[in-house]
KOLLUM-911348 format. One record per residue (C-alpha): residue number from 1; residue in one letter; chain; x, y, z. Coordinates in nm, 3 decimals. Layout:
PT  bamar  lumza  lumse        u        v        w
PT    NUM      a      A        X        Y        Z
...
This chain:
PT  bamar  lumza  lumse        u        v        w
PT      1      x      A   -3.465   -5.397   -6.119
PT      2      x      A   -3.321   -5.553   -5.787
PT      3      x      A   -3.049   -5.305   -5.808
PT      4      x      A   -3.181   -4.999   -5.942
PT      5      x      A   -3.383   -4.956   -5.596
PT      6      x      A   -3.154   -5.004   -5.382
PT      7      x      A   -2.902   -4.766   -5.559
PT      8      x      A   -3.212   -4.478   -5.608
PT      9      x      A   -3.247   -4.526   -5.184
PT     10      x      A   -2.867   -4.472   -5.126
PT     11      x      A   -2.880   -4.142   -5.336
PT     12      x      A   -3.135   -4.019   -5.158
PT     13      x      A   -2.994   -4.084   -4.822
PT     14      x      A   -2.643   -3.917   -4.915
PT     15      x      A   -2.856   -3.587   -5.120
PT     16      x      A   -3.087   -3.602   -4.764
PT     17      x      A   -2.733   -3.590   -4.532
PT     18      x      A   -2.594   -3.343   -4.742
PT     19      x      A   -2.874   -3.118   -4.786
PT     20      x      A   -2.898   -3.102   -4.383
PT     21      x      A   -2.538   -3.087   -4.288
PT     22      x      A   -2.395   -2.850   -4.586
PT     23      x      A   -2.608   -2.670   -4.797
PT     24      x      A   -2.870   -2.579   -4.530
PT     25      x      A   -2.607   -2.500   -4.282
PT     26      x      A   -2.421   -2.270   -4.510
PT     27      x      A   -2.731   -2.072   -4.659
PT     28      x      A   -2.840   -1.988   -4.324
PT     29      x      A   -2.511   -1.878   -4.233
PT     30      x      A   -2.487   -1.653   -4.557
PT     31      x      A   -2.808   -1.555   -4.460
PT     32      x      A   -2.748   -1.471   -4.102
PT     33      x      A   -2.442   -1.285   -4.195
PT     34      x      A   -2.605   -1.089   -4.434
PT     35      x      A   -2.899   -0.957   -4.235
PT     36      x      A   -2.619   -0.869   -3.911
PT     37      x      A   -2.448   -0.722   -4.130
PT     38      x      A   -2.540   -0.329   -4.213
PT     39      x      A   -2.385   -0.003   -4.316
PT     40      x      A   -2.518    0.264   -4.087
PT     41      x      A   -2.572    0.617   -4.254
PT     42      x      A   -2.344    0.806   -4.024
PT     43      x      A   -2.116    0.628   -3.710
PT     44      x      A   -2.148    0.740   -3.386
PT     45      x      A   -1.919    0.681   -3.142
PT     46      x      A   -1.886    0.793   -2.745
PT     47      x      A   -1.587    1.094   -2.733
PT     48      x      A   -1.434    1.239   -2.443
PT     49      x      A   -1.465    1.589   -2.306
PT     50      x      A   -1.229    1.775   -2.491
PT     51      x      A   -0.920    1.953   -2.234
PT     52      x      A   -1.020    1.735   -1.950
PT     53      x      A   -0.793    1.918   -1.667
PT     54      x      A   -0.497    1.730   -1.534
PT     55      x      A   -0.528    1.653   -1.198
PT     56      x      A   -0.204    1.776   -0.933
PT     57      x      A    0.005    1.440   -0.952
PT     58      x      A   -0.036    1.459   -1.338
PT     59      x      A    0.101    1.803   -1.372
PT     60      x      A    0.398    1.770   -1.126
PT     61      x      A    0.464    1.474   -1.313
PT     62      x      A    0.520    1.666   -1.645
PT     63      x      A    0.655    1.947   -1.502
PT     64      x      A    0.969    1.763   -1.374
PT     65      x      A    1.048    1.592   -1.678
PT     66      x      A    0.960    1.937   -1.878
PT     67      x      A    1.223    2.078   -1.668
PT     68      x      A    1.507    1.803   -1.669
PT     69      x      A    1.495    1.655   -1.991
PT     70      x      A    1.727    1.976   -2.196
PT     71      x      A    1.978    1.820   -1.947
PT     72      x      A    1.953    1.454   -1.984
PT     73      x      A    2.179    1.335   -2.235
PT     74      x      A    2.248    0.981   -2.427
PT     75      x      A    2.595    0.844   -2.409
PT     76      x      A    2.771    0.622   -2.577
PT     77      x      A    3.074    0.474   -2.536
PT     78      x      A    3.338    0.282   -2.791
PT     79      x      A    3.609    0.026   -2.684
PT     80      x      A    3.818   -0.229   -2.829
PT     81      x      A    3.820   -0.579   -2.718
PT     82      x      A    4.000   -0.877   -2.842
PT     83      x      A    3.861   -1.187   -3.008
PT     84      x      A    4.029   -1.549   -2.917
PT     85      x      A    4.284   -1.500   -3.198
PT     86      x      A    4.400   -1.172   -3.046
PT     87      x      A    4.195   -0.946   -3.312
PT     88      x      A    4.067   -0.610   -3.271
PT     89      x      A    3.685   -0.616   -3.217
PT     90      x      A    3.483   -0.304   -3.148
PT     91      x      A    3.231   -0.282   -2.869
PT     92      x      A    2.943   -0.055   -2.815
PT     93      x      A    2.798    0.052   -2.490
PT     94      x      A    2.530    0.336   -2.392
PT     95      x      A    2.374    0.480   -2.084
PT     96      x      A    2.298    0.810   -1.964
PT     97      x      A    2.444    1.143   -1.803
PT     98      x      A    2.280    1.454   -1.762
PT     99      x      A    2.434    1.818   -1.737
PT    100      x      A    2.616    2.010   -1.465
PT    101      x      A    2.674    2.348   -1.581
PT    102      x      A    2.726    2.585   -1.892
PT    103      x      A    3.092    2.465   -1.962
PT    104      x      A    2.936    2.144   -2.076
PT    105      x      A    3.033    1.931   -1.822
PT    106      x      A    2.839    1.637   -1.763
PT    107      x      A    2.766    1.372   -1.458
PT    108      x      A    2.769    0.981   -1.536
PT    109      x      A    2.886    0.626   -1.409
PT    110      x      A    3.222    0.528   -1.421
PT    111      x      A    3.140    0.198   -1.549
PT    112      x      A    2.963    0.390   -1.843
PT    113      x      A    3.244    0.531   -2.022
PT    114      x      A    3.530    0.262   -1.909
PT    115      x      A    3.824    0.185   -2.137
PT    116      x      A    3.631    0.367   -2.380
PT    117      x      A    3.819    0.528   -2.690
PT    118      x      A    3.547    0.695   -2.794
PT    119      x      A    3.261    0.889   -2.620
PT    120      x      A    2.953    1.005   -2.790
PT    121      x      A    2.689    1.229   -2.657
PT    122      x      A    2.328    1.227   -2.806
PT    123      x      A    2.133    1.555   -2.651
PT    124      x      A    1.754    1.553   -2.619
PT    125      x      A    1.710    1.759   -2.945
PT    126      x      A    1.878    1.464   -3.106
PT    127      x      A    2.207    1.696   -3.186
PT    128      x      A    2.511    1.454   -3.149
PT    129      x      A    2.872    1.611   -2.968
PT    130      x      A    3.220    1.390   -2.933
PT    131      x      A    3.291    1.368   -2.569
PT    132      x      A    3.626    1.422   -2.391
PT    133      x      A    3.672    1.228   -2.058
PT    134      x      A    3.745    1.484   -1.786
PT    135      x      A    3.772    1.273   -1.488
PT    136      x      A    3.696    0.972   -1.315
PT    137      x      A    3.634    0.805   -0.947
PT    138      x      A    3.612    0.427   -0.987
PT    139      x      A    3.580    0.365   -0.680
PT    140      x      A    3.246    0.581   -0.611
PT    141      x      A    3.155    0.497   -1.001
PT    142      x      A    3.163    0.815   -1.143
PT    143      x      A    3.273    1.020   -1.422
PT    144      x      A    3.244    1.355   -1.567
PT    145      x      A    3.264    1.371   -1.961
PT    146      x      A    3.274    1.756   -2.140
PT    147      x      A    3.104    1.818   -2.492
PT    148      x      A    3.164    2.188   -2.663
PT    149      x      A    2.768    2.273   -2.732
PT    150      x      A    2.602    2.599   -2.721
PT    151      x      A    2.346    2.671   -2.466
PT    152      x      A    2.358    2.354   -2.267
PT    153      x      A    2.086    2.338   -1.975
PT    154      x      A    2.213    2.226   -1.675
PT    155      x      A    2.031    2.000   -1.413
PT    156      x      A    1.933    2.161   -1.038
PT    157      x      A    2.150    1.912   -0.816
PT    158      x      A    1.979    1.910   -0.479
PT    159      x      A    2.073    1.782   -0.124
PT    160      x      A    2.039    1.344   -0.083
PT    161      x      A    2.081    1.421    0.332
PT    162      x      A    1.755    1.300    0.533
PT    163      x      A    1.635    1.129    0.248
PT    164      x      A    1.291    0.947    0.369
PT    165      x      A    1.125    0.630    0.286
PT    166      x      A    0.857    0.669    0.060
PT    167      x      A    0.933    0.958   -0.113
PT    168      x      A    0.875    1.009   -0.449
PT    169      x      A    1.148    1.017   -0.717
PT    170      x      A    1.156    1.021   -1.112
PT    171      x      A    1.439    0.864   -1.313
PT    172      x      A    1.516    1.000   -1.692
PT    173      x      A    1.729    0.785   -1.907
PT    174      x      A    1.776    0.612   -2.213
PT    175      x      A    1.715    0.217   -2.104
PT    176      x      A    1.760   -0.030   -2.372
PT    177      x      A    1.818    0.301   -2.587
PT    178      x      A    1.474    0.450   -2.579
PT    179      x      A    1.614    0.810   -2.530
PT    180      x      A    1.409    1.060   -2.285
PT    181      x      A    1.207    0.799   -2.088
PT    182      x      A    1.085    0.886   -1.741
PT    183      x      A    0.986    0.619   -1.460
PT    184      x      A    0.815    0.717   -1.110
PT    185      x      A    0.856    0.536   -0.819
PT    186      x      A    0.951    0.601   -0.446
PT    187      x      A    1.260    0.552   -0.214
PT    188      x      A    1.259    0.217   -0.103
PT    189      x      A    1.507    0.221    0.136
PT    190      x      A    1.831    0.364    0.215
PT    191      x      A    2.122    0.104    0.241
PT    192      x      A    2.485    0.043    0.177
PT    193      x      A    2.558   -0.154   -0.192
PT    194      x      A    2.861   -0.338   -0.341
PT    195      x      A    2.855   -0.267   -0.683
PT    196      x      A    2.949   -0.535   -0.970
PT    197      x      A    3.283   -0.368   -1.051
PT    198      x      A    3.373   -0.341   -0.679
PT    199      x      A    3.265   -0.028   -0.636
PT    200      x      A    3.084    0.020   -0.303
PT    201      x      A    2.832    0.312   -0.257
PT    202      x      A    2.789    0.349    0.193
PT    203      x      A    2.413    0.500    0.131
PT    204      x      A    2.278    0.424   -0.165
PT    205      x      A    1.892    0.478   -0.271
PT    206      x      A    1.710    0.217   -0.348
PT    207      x      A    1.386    0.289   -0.551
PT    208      x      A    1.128    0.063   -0.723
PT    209      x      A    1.125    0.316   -1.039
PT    210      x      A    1.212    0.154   -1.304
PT    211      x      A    1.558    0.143   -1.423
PT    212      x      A    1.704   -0.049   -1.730
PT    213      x      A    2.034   -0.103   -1.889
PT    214      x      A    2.095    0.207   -2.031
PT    215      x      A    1.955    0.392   -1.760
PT    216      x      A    2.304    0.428   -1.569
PT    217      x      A    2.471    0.750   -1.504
PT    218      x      A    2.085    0.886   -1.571
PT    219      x      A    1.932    1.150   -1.296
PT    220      x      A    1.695    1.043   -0.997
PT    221      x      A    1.484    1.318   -0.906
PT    222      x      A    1.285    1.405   -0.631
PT    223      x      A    0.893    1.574   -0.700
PT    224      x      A    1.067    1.919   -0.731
PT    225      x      A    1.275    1.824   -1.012
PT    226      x      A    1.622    1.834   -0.815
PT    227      x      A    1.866    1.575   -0.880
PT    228      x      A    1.894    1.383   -0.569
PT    229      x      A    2.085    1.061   -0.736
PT    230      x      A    2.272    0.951   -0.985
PT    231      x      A    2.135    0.578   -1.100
PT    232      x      A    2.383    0.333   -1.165
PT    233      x      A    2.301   -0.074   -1.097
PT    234      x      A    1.939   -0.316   -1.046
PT    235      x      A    1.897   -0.611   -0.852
PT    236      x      A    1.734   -0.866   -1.101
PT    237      x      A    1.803   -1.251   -1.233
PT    238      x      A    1.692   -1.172   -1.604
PT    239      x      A    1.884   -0.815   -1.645
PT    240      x      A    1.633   -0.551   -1.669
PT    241      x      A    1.386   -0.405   -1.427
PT    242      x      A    1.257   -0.603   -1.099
PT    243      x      A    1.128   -0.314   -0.899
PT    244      x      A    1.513   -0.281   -0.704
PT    245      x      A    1.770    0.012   -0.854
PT    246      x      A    2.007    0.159   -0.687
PT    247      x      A    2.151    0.558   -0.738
PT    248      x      A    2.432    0.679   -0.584
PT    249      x      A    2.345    0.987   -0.347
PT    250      x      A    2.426    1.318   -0.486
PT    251      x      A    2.608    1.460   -0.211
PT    252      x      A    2.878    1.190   -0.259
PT    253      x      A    2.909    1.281   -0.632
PT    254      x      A    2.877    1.685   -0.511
PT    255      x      A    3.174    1.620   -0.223
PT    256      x      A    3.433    1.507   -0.555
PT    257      x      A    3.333    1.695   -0.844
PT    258      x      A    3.595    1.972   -0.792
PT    259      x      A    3.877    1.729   -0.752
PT    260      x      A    3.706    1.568   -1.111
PT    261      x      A    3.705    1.852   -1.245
PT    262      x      A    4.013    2.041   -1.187
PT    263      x      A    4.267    1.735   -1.129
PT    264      x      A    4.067    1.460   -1.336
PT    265      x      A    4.076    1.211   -1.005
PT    266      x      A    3.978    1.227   -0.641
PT    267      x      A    4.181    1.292   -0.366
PT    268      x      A    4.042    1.068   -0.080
PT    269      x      A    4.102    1.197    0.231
PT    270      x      A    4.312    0.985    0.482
PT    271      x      A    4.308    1.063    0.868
PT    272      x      A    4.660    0.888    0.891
PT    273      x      A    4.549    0.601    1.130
PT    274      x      A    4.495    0.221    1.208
PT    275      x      A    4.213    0.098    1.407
PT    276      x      A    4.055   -0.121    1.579
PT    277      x      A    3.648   -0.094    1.663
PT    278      x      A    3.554   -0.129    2.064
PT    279      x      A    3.293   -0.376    2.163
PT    280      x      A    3.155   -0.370    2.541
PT    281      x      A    3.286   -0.648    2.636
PT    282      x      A    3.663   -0.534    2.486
PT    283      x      A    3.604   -0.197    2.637
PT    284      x      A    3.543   -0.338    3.007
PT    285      x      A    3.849   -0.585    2.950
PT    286      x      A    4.062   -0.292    2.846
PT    287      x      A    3.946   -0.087    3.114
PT    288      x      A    3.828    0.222    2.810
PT    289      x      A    3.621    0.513    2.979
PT    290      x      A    3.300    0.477    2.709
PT    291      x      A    3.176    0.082    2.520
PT    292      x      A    3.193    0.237    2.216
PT    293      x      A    3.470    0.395    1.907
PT    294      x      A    3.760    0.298    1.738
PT    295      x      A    4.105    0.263    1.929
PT    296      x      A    4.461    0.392    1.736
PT    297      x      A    4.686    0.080    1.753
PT    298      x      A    4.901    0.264    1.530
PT    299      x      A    4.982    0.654    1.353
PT    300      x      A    5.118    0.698    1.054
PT    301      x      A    5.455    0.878    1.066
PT    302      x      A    5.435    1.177    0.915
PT    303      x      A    5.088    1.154    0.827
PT    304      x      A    4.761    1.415    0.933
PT    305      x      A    4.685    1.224    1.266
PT    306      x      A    5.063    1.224    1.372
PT    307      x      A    5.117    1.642    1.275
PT    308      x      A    4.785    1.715    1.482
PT    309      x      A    4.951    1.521    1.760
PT    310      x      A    4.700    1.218    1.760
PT    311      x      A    4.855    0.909    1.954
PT    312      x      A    4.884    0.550    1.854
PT    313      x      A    4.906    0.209    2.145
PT    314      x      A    5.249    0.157    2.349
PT    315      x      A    5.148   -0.130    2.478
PT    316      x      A    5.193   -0.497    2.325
PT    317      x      A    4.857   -0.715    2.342
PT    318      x      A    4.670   -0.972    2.148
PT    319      x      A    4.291   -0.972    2.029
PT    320      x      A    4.266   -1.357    1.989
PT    321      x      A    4.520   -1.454    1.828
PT    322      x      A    4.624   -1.126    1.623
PT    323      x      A    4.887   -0.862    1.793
PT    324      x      A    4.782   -0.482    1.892
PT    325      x      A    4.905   -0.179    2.021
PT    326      x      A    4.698   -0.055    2.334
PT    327      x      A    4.748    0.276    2.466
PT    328      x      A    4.660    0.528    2.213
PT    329      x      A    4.377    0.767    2.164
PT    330      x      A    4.004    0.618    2.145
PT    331      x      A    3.817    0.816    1.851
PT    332      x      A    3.449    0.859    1.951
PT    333      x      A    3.313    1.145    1.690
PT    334      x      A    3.393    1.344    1.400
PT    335      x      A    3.293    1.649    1.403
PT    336      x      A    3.024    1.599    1.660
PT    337      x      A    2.877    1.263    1.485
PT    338      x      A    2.885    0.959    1.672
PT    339      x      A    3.170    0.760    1.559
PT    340      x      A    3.098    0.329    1.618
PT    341      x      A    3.248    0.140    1.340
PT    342      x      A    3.474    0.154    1.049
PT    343      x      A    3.253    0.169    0.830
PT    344      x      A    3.105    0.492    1.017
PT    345      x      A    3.487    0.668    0.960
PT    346      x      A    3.445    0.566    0.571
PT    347      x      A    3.157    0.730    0.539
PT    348      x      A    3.283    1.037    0.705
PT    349      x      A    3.546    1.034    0.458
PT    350      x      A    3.363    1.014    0.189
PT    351      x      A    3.172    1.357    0.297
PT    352      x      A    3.513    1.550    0.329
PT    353      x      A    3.850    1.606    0.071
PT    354      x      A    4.182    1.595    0.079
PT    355      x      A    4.296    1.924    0.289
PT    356      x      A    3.968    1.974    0.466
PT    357      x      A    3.999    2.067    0.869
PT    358      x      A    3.762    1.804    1.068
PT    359      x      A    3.752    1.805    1.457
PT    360      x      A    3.827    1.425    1.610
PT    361      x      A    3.675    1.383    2.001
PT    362      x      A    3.880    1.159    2.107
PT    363      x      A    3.957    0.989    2.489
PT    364      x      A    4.368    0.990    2.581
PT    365      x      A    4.290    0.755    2.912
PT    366      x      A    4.028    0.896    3.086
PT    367      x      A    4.025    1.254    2.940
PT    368      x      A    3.804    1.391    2.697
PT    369      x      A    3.966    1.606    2.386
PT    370      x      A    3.894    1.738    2.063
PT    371      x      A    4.164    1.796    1.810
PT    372      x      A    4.190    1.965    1.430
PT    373      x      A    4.290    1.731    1.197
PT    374      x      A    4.411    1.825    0.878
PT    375      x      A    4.335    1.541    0.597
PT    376      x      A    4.578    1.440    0.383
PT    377      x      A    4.516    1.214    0.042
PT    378      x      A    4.465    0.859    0.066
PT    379      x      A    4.733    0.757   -0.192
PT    380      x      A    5.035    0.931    0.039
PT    381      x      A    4.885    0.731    0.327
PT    382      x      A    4.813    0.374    0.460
């Protein structure tokens, strides 16, 4: 009898504890759940107006990739590398291009279709065309690839001169493969680039749209739809989009196309000359008439400056501890732009061919004169 009680008061303390803490919990959950829960006789929900106009940006916005995406195209490129053991390995590489004219002809990177033995294009109708490589500029990364298709659309290539900061520009690609994707951004800045492969663009356009592997060789657009770029490399630690792309200006594609097209390689123009750029303080010690240009140490025989009777230094010197030639003519402009560096000549012949006139204002001692200088090509001339 001494145990029975005790044992009858612990099974009522553990029915007690779990009547409170299980079975009552869980009923009025079931309960709860059941009366929240209900099955309405028709659902309404909140809708939209239906054909909400676009606003302006919107509609600009589709009407520039409405316009430009028949000319974007996918490309892909195949090449054969070699493993450790010397074995053939295939490798596969894409990026983008877009359409010049109705021959098929089409705009890209350099760096897009290089070493490739095999060159794909993917249109925007999905309509696949084997490639032949028509010409390349490594040095300005590009390339211009030809497909045989009928009724190709090509892209409106517009003017990348007085490009401002802030303007708005579109890119169209295929980054990471997605084909026909368009970015918006504006022009960040306008600066000069080194490119990976060496290649070094004098003013290329930086934008914050985004741009992707994949994206190379794609268009950049400004809000009319013209092609004012051609996109090729991003600044960015993890390899994809940081808000800093770079395009190479259009005019600098526009200025070699006919040499890529009808020789299959550019003819840089050479003006036949070594320089030296003029300081101030150089010019005073010198005794030059202006504080500013680049002075001819030295002509190349034979070459355009020496036929249009340009003159290198007679006179033996030393800048530090490195010999010059004083003397010769002091090159100020090019064709009435201001001429203060090397790098400004570069970029003037960049803008020009092979066999294009330019006019060089130049100072022989303390006279002023202008004289027509046929180019010749870079390769004939150091």
């Amino acid at each position: 009898m001494k145990l029975v009680r005790p044992l009858m008061l612990a099974v009522i303390i553990a029915g007690a504890f779990f009547y409170f803490t299980t079975w009552r919990s869980n009923s009025h959950r079931e309960t709860h759940n059941t009366n929240w829960f209900s099955r309405p006789d028709q659902v309404e929900i909140t809708e939209a107006a239906p054909n909400e106009p676009l606003d302006g940006e919107e509609q600009n916005n589709i009407s520039v990739y409405k316009k430009n995406i028949p000319s974007v195209v996918n490309v892909t490129s195949r090449a054969m590398t070699f493993d450790f053991f010397y074995g053939p390995v295939p490798q596969e590489g894409q990026g983008s291009g877009f359409v010049i004219d109705k021959e098929g002809h089409i705009l890209t990177n350099y760096h897009v279709i290089a070493d490739a033995r095999q060159v794909e294009v993917t249109m925007h109708n999905r309509k696949k065309y084997k490639a032949t490589v028509v010409g390349t500029d490594p040095s300005h990364d590009l390339a211009v690839i030809q497909i045989k298709a009928p009724e190709v659309v090509p892209a409106v290539l517009g003017d990348s001169r007085n490009l401002q900061v802030g303007q708005k520009v579109y890119a169209i690609g295929n980054p990471f493969g997605l084909a026909g994707t368009m970015t918006r951004g504006i022009v960040s800045s306008i600066r000069p680039v080194r490119e990976p492969n060496g290649a070094y663009i004098d003013e290329a356009i930086q934008t914050d749209a985004a741009i992707n592997p994949g994206n190379s060789g794609g268009p950049l657009m400004n809000w009319h739809g013209e092609v004012i770029g051609i996109n090729t490399m991003i600044l960015s630690n993890v390899g994809q989009n940081a808000g800093i792309g770079f395009a190479i200006p259009i005019n600098t594609a526009k200025a070699v196309l006919n040499d890529l097209m009808t020789l299959g390689r550019v003819r840089r123009p050479a003006l036949g000359v070594r320089t030296i750029p003029i300081s101030p303080e150089l010019a005073d010690e010198i005794g030059l008439p202006v504080n500013y240009g680049l002075l001819i140490v030295q002509v190349v025989p034979g070459g355009s400056a020496d036929q249009a009777g340009l003159r290198g230094g007679t006179e033996r010197a030393y800048l530090g501890n490195t010999p010059i030639m004083l003397g010769g003519d002091l090159i100020v402009a090019i064709d009435g732009q201001k001429v203060e560096s090397e790098d400004d000549l570069a970029q003037m012949m960049n803008d020009h061919r092979a066999g294009d006139s330019v006019k060089i204002t130049v100072y022989r001692g303390k006279k002023k004169l202008d004289v027509t200088v046929s180019l010749g090509e870079s390769r004939q001339q150091v």
